[in-house]
N, C-alpha and C positions, 0 to 999 in steps of 0.2 A: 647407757652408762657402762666404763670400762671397770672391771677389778682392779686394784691395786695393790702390790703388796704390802704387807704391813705383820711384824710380829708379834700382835696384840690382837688387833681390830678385824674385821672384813670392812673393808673401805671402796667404796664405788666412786667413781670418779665420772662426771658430765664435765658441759662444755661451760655451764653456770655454777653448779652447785658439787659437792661431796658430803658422802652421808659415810657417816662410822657405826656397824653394829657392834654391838658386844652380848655376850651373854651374861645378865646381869647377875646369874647366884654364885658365877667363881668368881668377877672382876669388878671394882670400885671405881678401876683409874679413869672410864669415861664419865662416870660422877663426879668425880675433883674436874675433871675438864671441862664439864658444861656448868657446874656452878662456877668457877673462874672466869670462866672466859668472859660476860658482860664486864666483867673488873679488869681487868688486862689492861693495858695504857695502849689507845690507839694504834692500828700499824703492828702490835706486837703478833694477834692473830688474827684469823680470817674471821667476820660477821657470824656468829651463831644466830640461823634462821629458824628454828624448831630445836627440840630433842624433847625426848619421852621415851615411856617402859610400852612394851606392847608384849602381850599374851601369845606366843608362838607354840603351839601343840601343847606340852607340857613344862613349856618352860617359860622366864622370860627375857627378853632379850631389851639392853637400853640402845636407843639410838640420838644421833646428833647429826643434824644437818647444816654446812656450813655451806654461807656463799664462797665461791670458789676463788682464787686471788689470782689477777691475770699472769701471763708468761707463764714458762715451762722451769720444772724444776731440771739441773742441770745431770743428774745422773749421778752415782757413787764415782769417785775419782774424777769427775765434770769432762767426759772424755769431750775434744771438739773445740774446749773453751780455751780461748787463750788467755795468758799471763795477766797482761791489763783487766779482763772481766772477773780472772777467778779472784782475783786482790781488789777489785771492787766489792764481788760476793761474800770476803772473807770481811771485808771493815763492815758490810753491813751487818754480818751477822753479829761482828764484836758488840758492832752498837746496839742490837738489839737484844742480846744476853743483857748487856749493861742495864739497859732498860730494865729488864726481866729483874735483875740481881739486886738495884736499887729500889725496885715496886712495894709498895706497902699494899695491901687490901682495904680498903673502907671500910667505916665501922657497919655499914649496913650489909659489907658480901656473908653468904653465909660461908661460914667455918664447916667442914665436911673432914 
């Protein structure tokens, strides 16, 4: 598995899967992530395959393992990609904010 960067997380990166650690007694935001994510509307994120707390030395740390979603992400400023792709990549994303912004939660996700 590669590292990857990330401003929050340590996130590993394979050729199937992505695992996100955290330290669980400064940060919550991988808690609202993995209780969401079964509720998310299809397509909006990747399969959450596991996540759990585990005991590391003295601390503890949560993780989340996602199945990995094919293709390659395109880089900051999408260097490479021309005009036609990057205005495909941008309707998708519209559409799926849209998604996101329109989502209600079922009454059975938990509230976190």
């Amino acid at each position: 598995m590669a590292t990857t960067e990330s401003s929050s997380h340590h996130v590993y990166v394979g050729s199937h899967v992505v695992v996100k650690i955290i330290d669980a007694a400064c940060h919550a935001r991988l808690n609202r992530e993995i209780a969401l994510a079964p509720h998310l509307p299809t397509g909006l994120t990747a399969p959450l395959l596991d996540s759990g707390l585990h005991r590391l030395g003295a601390c503890d740390v949560r993780y989340a393992c996602y199945a990995r979603v094919p293709g390659a992400a395109p880089g900051m400023g999408m260097p490479g990609v021309d005009g036609v792709t990057a205005r495909l990549l941008a309707e998708e994303a519209a559409q799926r904010l849209d998604a996101l912004h329109s989502w209600t939660p079922a009454e059975t996700s938990n509230r976190h």
